[in-house]
C-alpha positions in Angstrom: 0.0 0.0 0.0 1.0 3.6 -0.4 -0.6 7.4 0.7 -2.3 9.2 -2.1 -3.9 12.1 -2.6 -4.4 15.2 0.0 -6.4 14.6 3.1 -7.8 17.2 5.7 -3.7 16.9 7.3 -2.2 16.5 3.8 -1.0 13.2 4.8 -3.2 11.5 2.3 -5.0 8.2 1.8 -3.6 4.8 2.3 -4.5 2.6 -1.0 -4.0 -0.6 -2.2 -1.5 -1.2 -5.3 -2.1 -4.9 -4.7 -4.9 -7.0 -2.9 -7.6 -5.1 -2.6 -10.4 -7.6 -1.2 -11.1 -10.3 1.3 -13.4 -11.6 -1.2 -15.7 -13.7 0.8 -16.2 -13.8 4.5 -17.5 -17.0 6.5 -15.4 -19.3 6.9 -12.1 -17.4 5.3 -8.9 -17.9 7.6 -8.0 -13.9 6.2 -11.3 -13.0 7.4 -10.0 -14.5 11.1 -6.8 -12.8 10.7 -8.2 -9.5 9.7 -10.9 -9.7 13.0 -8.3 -10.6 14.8 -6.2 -7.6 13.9 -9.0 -5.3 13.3 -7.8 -4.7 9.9 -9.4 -1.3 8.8 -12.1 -1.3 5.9 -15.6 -1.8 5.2 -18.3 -4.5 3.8 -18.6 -3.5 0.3 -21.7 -4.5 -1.9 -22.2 -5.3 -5.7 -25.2 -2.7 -6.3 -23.8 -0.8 -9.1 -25.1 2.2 -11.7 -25.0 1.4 -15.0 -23.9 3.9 -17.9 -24.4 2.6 -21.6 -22.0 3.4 -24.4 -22.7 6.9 -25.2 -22.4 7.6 -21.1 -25.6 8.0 -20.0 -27.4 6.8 -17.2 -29.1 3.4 -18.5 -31.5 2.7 -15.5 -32.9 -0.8 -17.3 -29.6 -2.2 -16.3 -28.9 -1.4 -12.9 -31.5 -4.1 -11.1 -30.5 -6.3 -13.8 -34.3 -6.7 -15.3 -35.4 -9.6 -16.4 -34.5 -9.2 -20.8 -32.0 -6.5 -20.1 -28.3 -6.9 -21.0 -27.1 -7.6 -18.4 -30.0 -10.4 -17.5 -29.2 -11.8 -20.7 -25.3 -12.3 -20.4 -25.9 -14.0 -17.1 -28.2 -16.3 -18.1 -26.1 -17.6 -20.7 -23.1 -17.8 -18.3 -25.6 -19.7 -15.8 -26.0 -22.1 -18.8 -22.9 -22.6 -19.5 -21.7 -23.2 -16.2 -24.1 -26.2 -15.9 -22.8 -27.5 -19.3 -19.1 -27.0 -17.7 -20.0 -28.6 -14.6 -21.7 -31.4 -15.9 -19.7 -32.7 -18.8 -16.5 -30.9 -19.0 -15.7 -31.7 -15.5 -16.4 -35.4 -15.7 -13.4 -37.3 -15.9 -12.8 -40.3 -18.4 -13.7 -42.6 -16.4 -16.9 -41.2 -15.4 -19.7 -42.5 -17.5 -22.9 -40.9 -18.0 -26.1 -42.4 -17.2 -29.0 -40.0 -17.1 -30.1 -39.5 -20.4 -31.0 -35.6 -19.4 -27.7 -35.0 -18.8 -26.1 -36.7 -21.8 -28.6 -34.6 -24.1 -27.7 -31.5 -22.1 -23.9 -32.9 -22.8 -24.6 -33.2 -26.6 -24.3 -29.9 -27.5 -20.6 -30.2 -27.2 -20.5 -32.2 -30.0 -21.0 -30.6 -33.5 -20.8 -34.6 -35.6 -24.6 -35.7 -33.9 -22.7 -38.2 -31.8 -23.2 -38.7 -28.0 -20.6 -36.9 -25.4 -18.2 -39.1 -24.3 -16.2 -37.6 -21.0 -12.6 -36.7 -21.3 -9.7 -35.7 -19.0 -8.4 -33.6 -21.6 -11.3 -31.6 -23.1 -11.8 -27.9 -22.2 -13.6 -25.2 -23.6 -13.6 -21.2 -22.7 -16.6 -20.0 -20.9 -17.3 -17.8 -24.1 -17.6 -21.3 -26.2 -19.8 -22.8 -23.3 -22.4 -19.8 -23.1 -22.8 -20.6 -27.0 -23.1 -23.9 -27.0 -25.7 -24.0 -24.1 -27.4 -21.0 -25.0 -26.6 -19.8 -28.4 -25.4 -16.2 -26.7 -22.4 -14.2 -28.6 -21.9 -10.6 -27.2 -21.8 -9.6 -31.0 -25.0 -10.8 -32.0 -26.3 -8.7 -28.9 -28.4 -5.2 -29.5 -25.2 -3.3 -28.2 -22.1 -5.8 -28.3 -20.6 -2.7 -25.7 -23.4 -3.1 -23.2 -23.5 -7.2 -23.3 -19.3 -6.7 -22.7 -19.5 -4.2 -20.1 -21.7 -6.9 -18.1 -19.1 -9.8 -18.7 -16.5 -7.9 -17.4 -18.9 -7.4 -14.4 -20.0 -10.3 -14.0 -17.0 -12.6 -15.0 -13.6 -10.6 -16.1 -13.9 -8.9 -12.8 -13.8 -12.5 -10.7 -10.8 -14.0 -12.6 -8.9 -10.6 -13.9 -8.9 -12.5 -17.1 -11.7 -12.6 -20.1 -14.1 -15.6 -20.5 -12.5 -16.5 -23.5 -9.2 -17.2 -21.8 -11.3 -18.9 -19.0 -11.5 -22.7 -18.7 -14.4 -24.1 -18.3 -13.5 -27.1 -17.3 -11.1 -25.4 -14.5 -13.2 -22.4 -13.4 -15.8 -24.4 -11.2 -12.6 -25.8 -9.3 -11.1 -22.8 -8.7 -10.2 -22.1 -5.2 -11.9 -18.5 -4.7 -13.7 -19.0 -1.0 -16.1 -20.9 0.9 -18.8 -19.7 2.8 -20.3 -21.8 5.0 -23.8 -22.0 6.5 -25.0 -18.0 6.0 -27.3 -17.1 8.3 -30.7 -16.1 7.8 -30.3 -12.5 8.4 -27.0 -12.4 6.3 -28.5 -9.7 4.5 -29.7 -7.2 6.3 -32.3 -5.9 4.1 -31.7 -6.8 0.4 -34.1 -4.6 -1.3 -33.3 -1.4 0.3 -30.0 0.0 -0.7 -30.5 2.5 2.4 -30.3 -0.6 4.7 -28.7 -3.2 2.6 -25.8 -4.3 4.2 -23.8 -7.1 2.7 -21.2 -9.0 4.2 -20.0 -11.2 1.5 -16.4 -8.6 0.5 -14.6 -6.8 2.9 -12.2 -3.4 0.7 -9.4 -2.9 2.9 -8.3 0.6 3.6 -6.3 0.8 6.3 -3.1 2.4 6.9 -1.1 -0.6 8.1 -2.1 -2.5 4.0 -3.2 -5.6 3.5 0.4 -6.9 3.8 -0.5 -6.6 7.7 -2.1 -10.2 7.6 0.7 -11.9 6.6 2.9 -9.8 8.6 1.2 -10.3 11.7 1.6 -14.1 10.6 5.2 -13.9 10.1 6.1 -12.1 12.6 5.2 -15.4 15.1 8.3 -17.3 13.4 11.3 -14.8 12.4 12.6 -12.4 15.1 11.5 -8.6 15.0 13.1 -5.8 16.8 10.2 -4.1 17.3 6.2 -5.3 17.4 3.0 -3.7 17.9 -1.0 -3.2 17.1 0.6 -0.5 14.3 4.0 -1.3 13.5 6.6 -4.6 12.8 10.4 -4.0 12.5 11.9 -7.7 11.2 15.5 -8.4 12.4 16.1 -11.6 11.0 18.9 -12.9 9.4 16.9 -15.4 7.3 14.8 -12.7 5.9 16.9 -10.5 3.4 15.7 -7.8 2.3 16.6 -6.1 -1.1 18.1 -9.1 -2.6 16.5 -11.4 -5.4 17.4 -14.6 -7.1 19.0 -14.8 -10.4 19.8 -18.0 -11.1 19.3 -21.8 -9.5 21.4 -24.6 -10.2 20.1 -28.1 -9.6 20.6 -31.4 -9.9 18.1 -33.4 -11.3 19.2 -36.4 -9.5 19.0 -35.0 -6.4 22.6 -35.6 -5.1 24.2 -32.5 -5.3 23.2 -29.3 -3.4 21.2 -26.8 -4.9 23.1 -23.4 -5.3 21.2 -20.4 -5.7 22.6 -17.4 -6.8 21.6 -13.9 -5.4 22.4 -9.9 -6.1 21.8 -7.6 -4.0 19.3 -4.5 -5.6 18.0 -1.1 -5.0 14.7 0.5 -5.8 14.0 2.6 -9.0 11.1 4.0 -9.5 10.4 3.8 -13.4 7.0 5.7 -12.9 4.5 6.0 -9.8 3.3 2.7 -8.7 6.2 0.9 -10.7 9.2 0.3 -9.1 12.3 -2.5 -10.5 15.1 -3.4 -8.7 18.1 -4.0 -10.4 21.4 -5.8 -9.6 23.8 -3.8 -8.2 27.3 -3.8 -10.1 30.1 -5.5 -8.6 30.6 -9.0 -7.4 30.7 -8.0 -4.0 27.0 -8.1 -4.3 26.2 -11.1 -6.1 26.8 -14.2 -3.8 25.4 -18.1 -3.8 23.0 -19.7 -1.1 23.4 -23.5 -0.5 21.0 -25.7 0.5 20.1 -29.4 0.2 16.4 -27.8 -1.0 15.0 -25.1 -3.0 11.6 -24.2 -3.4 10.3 -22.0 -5.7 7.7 -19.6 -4.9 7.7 -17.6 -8.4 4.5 -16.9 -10.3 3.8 -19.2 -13.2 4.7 -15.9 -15.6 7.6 -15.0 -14.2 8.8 -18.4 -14.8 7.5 -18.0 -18.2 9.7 -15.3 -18.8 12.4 -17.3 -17.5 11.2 -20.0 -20.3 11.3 -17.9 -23.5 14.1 -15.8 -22.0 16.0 -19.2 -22.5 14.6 -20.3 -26.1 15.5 -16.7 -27.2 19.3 -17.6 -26.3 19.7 -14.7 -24.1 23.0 -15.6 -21.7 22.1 -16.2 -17.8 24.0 -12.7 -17.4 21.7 -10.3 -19.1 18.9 -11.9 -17.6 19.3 -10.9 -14.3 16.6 -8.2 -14.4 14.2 -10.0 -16.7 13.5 -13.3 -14.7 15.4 -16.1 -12.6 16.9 -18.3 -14.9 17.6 -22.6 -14.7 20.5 -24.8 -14.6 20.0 -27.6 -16.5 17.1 -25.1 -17.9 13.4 -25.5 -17.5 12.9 -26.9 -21.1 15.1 -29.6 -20.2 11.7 -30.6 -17.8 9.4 -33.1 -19.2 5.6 -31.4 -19.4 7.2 -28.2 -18.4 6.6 -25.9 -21.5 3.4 -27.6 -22.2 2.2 -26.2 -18.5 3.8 -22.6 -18.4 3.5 -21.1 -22.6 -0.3 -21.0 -22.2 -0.6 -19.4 -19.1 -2.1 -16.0 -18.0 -2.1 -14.6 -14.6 -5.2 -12.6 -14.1 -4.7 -8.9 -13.3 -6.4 -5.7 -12.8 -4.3 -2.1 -13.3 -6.0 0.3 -11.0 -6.3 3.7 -11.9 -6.8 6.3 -8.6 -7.7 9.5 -9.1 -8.4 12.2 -6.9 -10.1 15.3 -8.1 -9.8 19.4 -6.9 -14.0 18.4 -6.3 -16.0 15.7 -6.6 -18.7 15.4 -9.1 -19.8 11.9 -9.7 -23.2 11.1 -7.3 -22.8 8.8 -4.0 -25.1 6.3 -3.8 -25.6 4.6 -0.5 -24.8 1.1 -1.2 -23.9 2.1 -4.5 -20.3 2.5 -4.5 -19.5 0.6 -8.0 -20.4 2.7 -11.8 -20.7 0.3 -14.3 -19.7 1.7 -18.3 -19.8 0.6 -21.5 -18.5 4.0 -23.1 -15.7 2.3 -25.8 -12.1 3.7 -27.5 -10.4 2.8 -29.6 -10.9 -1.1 -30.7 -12.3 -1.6 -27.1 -16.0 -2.4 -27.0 -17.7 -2.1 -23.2 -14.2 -3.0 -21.8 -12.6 0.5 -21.9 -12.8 1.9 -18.8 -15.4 -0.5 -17.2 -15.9 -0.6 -13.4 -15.2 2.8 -11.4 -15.6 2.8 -7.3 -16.6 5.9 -5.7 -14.2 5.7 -2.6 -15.9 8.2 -0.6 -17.1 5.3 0.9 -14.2 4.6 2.4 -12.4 7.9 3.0 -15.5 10.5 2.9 -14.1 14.2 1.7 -11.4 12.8 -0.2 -12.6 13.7 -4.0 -11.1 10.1 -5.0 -12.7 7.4 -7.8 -10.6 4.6 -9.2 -11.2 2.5 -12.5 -10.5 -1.5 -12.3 -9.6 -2.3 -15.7 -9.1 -5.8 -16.3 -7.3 -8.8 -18.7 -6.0 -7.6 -22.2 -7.3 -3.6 -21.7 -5.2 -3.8 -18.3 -2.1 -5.2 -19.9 -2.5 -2.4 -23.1 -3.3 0.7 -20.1 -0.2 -0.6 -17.9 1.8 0.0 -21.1 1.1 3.3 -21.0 2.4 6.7 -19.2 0.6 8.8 -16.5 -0.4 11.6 -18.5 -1.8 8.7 -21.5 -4.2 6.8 -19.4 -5.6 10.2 -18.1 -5.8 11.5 -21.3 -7.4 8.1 -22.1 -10.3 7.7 -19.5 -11.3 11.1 -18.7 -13.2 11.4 -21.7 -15.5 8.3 -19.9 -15.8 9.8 -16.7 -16.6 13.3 -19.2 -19.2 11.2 -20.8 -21.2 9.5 -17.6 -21.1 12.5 -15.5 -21.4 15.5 -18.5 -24.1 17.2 -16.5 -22.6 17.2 -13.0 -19.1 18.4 -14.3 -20.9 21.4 -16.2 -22.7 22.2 -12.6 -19.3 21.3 -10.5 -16.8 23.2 -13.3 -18.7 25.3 -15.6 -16.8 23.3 -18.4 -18.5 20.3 -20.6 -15.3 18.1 -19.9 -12.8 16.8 -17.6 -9.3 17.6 -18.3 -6.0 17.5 -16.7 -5.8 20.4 -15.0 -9.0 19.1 -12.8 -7.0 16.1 -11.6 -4.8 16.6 -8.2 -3.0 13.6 -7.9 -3.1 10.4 -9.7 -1.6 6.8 -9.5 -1.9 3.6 -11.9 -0.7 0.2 -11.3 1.5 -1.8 -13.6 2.0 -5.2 -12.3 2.3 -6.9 -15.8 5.4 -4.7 -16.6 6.9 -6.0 -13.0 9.8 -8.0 -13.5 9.1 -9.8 -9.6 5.6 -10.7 -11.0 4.6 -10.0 -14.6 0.5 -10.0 -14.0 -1.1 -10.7 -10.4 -2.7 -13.7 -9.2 -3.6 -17.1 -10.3 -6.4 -17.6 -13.1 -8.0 -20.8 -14.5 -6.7 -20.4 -17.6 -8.3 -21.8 -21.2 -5.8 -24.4 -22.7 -4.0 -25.3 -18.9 -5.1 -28.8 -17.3 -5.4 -29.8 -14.3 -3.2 -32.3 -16.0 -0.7 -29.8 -17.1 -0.7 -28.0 -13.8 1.0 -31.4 -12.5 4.7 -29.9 -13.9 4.0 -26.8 -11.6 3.4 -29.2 -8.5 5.9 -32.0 -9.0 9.0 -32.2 -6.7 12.4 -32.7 -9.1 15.5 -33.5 -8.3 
């Protein structure tokens, strides 16, 4: 987390970069932890306006009526994820015996022959909404509305589109459990003035999400100084500013495993991306020993390290790109086949405070929904914006969530781009308040005070953030990620 903005004492706000969510609450051991620490934040809802693709206020979309676009999409995703959950996740060796489901699994099968089960068959959750219930967002009265409620409704979950989504791994996905809600888990449903969900908890607190697993660690590695607000580490196990740039290992398993390490300082390329190179000099590059190694690098880092290593480039100059393999990753049977069609689902953030506000709070409303487009983007431009007065009342501040392929393409980007980007949206939804607020039909730079975008996919320590099920990767496949070598 970081500060942002100006607040009453010009400290600021303190925002997430990172984890945003503890997305699901009964039964969640981060839900304990956070309790437990009284981590600060609030129960955040799903209720959401909805703006269509010219920006104004579409009001058939917000309760989702029964026909409207957003009605529509989930009814085919619904669909689908029966089809998924009934076929696709049947392994070989489960036959089918109920004729209603083998006609419901039929529709896989373009030849007119019955669905046999397979351990290797997948499908995208775009595929399955067609085949169960003949839905394509093109076909739709307003392809931008029909995408804008995907994203909602399913880019937003995953960080990844539905036509990168597995079908066959989505329904196993380990999101959260909630066990046994009580009657009165919803306070009052059908009046946003009372409605009070518990299901997501947005952290905002000063001490970041990172206090959970802080407060965790610090029960096993030493600290020199621990309280309710602040944790000073002093461990000579935990090193700081240092990163791996090469393993060596033996894929028998009889020689030690030798990991070689720089040590790094920060750069900040721009705000909310930071790298951290090797320094020069051998005295900072060094080898750890140990009789194991295990790797705790996400699936596209490790990709990196992959192609880094079929593009020939030496173990060297790869220092700052990705951790690199000796005998090399290829050299791993299943290995290539697991990591080349991987995704890691991400969102780039986009925080934004204003000199005033403008946009309308909503109680338990705090989401905007548009499907204004740019560009070649249809309904996925600048999708999901959260008022966070909720959170910080008085601050001026709204963020976009932008999500899969438009996240990657916006991280690209500089500051001054993405604003000159998405202001034209927020223009668009709220022309009528920023008239009354500014005297002015449109946003422009000069109306924004302080602003911050994300840009984990250009992160050499991460390249994207957190674990998708991603079309085209097995459970199968997933087995070279798991397996113990050497």
């Amino acid at each position: 987390n970081t500060l942002f903005g100006a607040g009453a004492t010009d400290v600021g706000y303190s925002i997430e970069l990172g984890a945003q969510f503890i997305d699901g609450i009964i039964g969640s051991p981060s839900w304990a932890i956070a309790e437990q620490v009284q981590l600060g934040g609030h129960f955040i809802g799903d209720r959401y306006l909805f703006y269509n693709e010219t920006g104004a206020r579409d009001l058939s979309e917000e309760e989702e009526e029964e026909g409207s676009a957003c009605d529509r999409f989930r009814t085919a995703a619904d669909a689908g994820s029966e089809l998924a959950s009934e076929c696709l996740r049947r392994s070989a060796a489960d036959n089918i015996v109920d004729p209603s489901v083998q006609e419901l699994c039929n529709q896989i099968n373009d030849n007119g022959e019955d669905f046999v089960p397979s351990d290797e068959l997948d499908m995208n959750q775009e595929e399955t909404m067609f085949r169960a219930a003949d839905y394509k967002i093109d076909d739709e009265p307003s392809p931008a509305k029909a995408k804008a409620c995907q994203v909602w409704h399913a880019d937003f979950e995953y960080g990844i589109s539905i036509k990168n989504t597995s079908a066959k791994s989505e329904g196993n996905a380990p999101i959260y459990e909630d066990f046994d809600k009580p009657e009165d888990y919803y306070e009052d449903f059908d009046d946003p003035k009372v409605y009070e969900p518990k299901d997501n908890y947005w952290v905002g607190d000063p001490r970041g999400f990172a206090w959970l697993p802080k407060t965790q660690a610090s029960s096993f590695l030493k600290t020199s100084h621990k309280s309710d607000h602040h944790i000073i580490f002093d461990d000579e196990r935990l090193q700081f500013l240092t990163k791996i740039t090469y393993i060596i290992w033996d894929p028998t398993g009889q020689q030690q495993v030798q990991v070689r390490v720089c040590r790094t300082r920060a750069e900040q390329i721009e705000r909310g991306l930071s790298t951290y190179p090797c320094l020069p000099g051998p005295e900072h590059h060094f080898y750890l020993t140990g009789n194991e190694f295990v790797s705790t690098f996400s699936n596209q880092v490790l990709k990196k390290s992959l192609l880094l290593e079929r593009e020939g480039v030496s173990l060297h100059a790869s220092h700052d790109l990705a951790p690199r393999f000796v005998p090399p990753l290829s050299s791993i049977n299943g290995m290539a086949e697991a990591l080349l069609p991987t995704e890691l689902g991400i969102y780039t953030k986009l925080f934004f405070q204003f000199t005033e506000k403008f946009w309308p709070s909503v109680a338990g409303q705090e989401f905007f929904v548009s499907a204004a487009s740019g560009g070649g983007y249809v309904g996925n431009f600048a999708p999901i914006w959260h008022d966070l007065e909720g959170q910080y009342p008085g601050s001026k501040m709204i963020m976009l969530y932008t999500v899969s392929e438009r996240a990657t393409a916006l991280a690209k980007e500089s500051d001054e781009e993405a604003m000159r980007q998405v202001l034209p949206v927020l223009s668009a939804m709220f022309r009528e308040e920023i008239r009354d607020t500014f005297g002015v039909p449109a946003l422009t730079r000069d109306h924004v005070s302080d602003f911050l975008m994300t840009r984990w996919t250009e992160d050499p320590l991460f390249y994207g953030a957190f674990e998708a099920p991603v079309f085209g990767v097995t459970p199968e496949k997933q087995e070279a990620l798991s397996t113990r070598y050497g």
